[in-house]
Structure formats: structure tokens, C-alpha cells
N, CA, C and O atoms as a GROMACS GRO file, in nm:
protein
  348
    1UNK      N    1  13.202  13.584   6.584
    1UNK     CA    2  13.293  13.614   6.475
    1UNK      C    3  13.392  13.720   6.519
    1UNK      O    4  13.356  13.801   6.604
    2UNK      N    5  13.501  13.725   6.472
    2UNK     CA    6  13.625  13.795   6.498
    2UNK      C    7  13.630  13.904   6.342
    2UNK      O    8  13.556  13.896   6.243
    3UNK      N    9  13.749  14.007   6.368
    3UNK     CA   10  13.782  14.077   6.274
    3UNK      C   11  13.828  13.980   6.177
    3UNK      O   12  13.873  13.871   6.211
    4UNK      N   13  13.815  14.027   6.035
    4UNK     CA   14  13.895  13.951   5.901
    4UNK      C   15  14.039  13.871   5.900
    4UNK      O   16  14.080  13.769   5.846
    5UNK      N   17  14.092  13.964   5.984
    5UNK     CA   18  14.215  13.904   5.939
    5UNK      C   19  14.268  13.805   6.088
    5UNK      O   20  14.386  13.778   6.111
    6UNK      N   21  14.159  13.768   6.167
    6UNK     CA   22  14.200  13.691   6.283
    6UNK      C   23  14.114  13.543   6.233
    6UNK      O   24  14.136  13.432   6.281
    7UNK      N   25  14.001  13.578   6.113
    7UNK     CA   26  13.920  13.438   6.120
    7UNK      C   27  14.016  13.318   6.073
    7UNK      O   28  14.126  13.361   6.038
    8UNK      N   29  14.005  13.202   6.065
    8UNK     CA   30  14.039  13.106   6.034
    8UNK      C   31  13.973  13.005   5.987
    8UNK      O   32  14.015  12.934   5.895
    9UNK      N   33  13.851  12.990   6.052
    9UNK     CA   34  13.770  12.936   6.010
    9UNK      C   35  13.648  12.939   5.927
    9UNK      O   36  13.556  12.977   5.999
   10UNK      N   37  13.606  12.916   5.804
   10UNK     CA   38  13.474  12.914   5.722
   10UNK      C   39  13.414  12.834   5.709
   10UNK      O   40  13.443  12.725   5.661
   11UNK      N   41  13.246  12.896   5.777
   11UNK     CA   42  13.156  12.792   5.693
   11UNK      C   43  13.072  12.857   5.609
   11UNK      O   44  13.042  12.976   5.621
   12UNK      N   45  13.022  12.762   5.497
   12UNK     CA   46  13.023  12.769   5.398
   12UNK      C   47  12.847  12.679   5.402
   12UNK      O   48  12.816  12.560   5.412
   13UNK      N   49  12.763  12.810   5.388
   13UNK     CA   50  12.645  12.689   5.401
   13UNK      C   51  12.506  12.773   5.343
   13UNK      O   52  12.521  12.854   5.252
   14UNK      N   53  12.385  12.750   5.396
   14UNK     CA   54  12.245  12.830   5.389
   14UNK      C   55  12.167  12.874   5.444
   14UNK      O   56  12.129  12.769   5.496
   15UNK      N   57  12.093  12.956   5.488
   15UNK     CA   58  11.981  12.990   5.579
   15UNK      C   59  11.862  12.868   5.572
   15UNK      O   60  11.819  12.819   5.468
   16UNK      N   61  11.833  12.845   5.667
   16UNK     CA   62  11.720  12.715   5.715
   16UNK      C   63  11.799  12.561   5.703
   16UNK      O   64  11.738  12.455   5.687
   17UNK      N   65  11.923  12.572   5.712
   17UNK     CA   66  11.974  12.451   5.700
   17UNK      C   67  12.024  12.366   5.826
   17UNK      O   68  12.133  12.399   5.875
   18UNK      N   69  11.961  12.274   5.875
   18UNK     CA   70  11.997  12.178   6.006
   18UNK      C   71  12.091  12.142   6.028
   18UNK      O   72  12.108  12.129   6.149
   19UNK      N   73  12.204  12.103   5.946
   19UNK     CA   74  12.305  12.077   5.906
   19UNK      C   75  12.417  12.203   5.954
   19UNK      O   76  12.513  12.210   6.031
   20UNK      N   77  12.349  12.290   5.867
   20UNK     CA   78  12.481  12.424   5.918
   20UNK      C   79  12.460  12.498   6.022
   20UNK      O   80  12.555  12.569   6.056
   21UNK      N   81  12.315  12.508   6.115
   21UNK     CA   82  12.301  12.508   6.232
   21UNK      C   83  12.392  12.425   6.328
   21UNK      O   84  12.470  12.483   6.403
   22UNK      N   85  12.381  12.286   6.328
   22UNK     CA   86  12.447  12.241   6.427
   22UNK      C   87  12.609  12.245   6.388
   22UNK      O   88  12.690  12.206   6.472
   23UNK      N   89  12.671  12.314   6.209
   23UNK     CA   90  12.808  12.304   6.222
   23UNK      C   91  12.852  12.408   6.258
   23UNK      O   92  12.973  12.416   6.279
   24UNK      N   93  12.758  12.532   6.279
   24UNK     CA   94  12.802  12.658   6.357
   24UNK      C   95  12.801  12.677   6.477
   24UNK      O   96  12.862  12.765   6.537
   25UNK      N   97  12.704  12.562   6.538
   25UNK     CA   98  12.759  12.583   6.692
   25UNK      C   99  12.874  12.490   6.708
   25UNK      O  100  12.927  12.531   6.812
   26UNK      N  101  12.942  12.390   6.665
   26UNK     CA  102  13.040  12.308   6.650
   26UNK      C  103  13.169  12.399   6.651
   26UNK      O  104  13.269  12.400   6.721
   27UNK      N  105  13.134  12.463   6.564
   27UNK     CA  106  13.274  12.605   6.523
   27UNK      C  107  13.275  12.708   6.619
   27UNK      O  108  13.374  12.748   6.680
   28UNK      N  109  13.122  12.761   6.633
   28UNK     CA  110  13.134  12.875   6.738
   28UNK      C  111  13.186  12.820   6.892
   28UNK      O  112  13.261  12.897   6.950
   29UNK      N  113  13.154  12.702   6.958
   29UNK     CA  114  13.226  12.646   7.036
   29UNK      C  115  13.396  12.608   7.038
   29UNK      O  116  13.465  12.643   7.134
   30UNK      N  117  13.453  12.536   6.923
   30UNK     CA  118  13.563  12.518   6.914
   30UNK      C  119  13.633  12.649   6.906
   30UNK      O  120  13.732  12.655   6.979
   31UNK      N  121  13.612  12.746   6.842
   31UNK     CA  122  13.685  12.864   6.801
   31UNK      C  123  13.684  12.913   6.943
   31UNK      O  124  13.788  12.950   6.995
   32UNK      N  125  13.551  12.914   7.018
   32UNK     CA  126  13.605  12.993   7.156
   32UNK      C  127  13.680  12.963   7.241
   32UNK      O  128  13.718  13.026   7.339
   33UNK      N  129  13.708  12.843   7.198
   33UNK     CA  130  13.804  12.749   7.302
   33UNK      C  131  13.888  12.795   7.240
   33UNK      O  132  13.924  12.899   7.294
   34UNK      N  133  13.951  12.771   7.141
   34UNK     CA  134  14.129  12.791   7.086
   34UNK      C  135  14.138  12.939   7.023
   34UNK      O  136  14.225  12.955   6.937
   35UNK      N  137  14.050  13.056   7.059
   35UNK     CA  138  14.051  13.198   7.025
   35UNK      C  139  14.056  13.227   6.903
   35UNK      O  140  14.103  13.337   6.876
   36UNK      N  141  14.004  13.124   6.770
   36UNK     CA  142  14.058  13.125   6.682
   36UNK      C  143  13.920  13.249   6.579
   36UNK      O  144  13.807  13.218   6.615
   37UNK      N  145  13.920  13.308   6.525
   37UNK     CA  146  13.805  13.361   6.455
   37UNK      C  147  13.735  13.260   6.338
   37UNK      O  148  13.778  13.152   6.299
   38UNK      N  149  13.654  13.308   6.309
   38UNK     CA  150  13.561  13.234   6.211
   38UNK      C  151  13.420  13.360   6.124
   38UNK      O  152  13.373  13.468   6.158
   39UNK      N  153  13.401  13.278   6.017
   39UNK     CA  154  13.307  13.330   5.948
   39UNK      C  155  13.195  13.212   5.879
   39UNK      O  156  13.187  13.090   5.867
   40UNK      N  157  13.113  13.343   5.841
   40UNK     CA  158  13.027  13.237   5.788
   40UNK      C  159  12.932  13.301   5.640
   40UNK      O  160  12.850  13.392   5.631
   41UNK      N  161  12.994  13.196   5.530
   41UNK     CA  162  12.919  13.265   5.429
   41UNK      C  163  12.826  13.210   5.378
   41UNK      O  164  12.826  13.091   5.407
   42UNK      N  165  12.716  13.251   5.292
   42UNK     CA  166  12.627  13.168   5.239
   42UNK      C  167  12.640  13.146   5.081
   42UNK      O  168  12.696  13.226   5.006
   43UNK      N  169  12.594  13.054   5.050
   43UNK     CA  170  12.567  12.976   4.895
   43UNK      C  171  12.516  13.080   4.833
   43UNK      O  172  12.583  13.128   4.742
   44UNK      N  173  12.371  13.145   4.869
   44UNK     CA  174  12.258  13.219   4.871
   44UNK      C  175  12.293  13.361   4.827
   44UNK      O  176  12.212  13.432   4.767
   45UNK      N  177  12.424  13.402   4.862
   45UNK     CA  178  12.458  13.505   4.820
   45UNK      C  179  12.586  13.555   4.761
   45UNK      O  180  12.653  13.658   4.771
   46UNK      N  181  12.594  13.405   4.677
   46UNK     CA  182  12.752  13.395   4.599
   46UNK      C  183  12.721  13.330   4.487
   46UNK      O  184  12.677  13.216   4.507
   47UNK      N  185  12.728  13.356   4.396
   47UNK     CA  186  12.682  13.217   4.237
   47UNK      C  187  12.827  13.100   4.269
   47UNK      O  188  12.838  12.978   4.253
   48UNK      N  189  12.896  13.178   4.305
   48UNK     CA  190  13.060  13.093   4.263
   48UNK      C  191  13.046  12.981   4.389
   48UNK      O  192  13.052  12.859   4.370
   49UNK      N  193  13.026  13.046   4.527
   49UNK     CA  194  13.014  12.956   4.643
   49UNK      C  195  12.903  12.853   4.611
   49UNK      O  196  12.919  12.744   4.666
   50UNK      N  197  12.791  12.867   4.530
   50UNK     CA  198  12.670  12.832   4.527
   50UNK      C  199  12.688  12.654   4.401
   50UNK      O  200  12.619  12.552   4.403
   51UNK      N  201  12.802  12.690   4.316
   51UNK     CA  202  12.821  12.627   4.225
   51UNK      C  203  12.944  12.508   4.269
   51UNK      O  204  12.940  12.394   4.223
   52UNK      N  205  13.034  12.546   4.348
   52UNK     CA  206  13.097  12.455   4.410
   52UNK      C  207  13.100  12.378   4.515
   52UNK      O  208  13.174  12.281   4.536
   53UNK      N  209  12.983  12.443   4.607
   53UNK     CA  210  12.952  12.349   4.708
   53UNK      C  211  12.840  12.348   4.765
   53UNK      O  212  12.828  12.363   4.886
   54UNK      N  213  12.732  12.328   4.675
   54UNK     CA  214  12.590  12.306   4.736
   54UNK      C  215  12.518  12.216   4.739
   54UNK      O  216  12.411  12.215   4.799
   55UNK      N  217  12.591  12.070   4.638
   55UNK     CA  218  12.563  11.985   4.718
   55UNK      C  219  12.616  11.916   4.842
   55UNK      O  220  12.591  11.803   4.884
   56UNK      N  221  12.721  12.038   4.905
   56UNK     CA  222  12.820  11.924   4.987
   56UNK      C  223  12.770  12.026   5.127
   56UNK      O  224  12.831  11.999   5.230
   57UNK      N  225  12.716  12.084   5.133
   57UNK     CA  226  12.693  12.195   5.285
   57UNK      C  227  12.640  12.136   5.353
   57UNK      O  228  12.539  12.072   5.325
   58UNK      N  229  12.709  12.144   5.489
   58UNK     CA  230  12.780  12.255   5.508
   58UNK      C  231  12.895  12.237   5.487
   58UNK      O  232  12.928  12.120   5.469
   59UNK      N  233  12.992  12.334   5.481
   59UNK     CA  234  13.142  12.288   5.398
   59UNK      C  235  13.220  12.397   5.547
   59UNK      O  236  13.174  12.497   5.602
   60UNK      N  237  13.312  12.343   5.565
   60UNK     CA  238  13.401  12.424   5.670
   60UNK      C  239  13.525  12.430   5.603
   60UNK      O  240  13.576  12.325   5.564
   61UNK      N  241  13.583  12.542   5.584
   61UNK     CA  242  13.719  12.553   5.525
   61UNK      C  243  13.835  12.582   5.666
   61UNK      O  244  13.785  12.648   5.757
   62UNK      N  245  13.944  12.548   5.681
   62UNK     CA  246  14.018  12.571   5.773
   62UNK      C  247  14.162  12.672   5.707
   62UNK      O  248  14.238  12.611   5.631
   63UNK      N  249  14.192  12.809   5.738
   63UNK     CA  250  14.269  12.884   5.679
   63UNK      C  251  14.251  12.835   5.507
   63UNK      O  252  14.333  12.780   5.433
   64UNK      N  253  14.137  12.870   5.486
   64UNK     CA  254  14.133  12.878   5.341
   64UNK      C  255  14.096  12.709   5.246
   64UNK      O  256  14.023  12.688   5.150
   65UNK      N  257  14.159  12.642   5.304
   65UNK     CA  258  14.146  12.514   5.319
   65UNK      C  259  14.037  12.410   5.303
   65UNK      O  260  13.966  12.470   5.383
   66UNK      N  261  13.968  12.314   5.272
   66UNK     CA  262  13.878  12.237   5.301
   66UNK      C  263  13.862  12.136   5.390
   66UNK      O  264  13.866  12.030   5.328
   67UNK      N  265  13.849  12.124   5.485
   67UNK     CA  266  13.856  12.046   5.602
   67UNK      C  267  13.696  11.916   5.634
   67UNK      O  268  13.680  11.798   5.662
   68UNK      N  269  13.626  12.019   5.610
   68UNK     CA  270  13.494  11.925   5.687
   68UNK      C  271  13.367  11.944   5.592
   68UNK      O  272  13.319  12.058   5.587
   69UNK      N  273  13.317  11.859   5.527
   69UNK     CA  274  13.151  11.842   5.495
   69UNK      C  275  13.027  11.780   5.576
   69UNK      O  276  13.020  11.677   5.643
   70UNK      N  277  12.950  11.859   5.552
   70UNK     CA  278  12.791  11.783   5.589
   70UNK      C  279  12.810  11.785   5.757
   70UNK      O  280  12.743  11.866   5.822
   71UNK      N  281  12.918  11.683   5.837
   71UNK     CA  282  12.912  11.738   5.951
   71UNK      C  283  13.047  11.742   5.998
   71UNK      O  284  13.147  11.693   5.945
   72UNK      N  285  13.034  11.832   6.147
   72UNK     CA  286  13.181  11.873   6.205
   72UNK      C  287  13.187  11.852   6.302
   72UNK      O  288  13.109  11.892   6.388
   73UNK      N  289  13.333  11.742   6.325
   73UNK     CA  290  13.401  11.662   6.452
   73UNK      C  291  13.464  11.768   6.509
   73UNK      O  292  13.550  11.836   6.454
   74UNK      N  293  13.410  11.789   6.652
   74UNK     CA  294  13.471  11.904   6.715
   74UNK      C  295  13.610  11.850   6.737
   74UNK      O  296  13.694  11.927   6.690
   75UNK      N  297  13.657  11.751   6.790
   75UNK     CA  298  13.813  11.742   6.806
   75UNK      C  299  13.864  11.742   6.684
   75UNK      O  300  13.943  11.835   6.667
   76UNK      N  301  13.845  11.655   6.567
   76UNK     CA  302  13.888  11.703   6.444
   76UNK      C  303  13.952  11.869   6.397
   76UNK      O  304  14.053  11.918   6.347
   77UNK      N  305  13.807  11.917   6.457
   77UNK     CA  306  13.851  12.126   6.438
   77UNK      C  307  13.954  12.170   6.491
   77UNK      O  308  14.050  12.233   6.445
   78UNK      N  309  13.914  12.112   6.654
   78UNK     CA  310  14.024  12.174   6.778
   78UNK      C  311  14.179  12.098   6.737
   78UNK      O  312  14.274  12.143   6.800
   79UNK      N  313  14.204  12.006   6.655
   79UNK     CA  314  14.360  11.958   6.614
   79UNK      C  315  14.374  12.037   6.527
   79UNK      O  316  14.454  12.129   6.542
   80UNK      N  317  14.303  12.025   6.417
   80UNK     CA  318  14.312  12.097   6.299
   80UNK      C  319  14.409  12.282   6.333
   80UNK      O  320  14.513  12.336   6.292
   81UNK      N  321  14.312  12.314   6.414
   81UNK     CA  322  14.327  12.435   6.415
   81UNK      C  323  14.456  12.463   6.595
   81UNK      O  324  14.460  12.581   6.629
   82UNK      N  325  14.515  12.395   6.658
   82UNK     CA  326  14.571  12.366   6.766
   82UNK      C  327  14.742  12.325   6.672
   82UNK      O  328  14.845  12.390   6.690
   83UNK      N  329  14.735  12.258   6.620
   83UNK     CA  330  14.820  12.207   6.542
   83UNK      C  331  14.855  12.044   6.602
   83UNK      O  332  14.967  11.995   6.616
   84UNK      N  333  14.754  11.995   6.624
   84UNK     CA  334  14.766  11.862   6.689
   84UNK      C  335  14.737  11.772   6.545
   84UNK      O  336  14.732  11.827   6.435
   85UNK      N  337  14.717  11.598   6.566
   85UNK     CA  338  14.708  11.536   6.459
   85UNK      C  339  14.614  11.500   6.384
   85UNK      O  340  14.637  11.439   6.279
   86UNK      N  341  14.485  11.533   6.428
   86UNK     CA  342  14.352  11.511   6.337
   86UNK      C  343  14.335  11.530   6.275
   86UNK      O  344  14.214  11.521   6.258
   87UNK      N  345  14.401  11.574   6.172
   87UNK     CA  346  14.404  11.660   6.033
   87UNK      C  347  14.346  11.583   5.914
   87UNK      O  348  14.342  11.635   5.802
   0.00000   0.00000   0.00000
């Protein structure tokens, strides 16, 4: 993870979840490639995060954005966030 104002990327997920395990190494890989920062929040410790997307986690937001559920296409990320066309 990077300082606040360099992340770009969010996921959006839970502790013990298989799912947001493998979408954080998906992110933590892509982001190191394109220097981009990232975070990661949980359901678990938000009512509001918890109410809009818990049945859909893991949820990846891209600059604020909603980009990816359940799972994450690393080239998908790396356009997304590159400014290429996978969007």
C-alpha cells in the first residue's frame, strides 16, 4: 500500500475470504507493475461498506470507481489503470 493520496485502487472485501485473498494478490501485483497505490477496506468495519457490497466481495473500485466483482482480470486492472482499452 502507498500513501492516501497516491492509492487508486480499492478493495473492498473481508477477513477469511478466498476470494479477496486471491483479489489482493491480483492488485498487489498489478499495482507494482504500473506504481499505482492501492488500499484495502473491509465490510467488517464499515455498516455503509457492509450494506452495499457484501453480497458482491470482493469489489475493486478503480479511482473511486467500480470496476471488478468476485474476481480480478489482471490485464483488465493493468488497462484500466495504464489507460489502455479494457475498461
Amino acid at each position: 500500500m502507498t500513501t492516501a493520496a497516491a492509492q487508486r485502487v480499492t478493495l473492498i472485501g473481508k477477513p477469511d475470504c478466498h476470494l479477496c485473498d486471491e483479489a489482493l494478490a491480483v492488485i498487489a501485483q498489478v499495482c507494482a507493475e504500473t506504481g499505482d497505490g492501492w488500499q484495502e477496506l473491509s465490510i467488517m468495519d464499515d455498516p455503509l461498506l457492509y450494506d452495499d457490497y457484501w453480497e458482491r466481495i470482493p469489489v475493486v473500485l478503480v479511482d473511486g470507481q467500480p470496476h471488478d466483482f468476485w474476481k480480478v482480470d489482471p490485464d483488465r486492472l493493468r488497462a484500466a489503470l495504464t489507460g489502455g482499452t479494457n475498461r
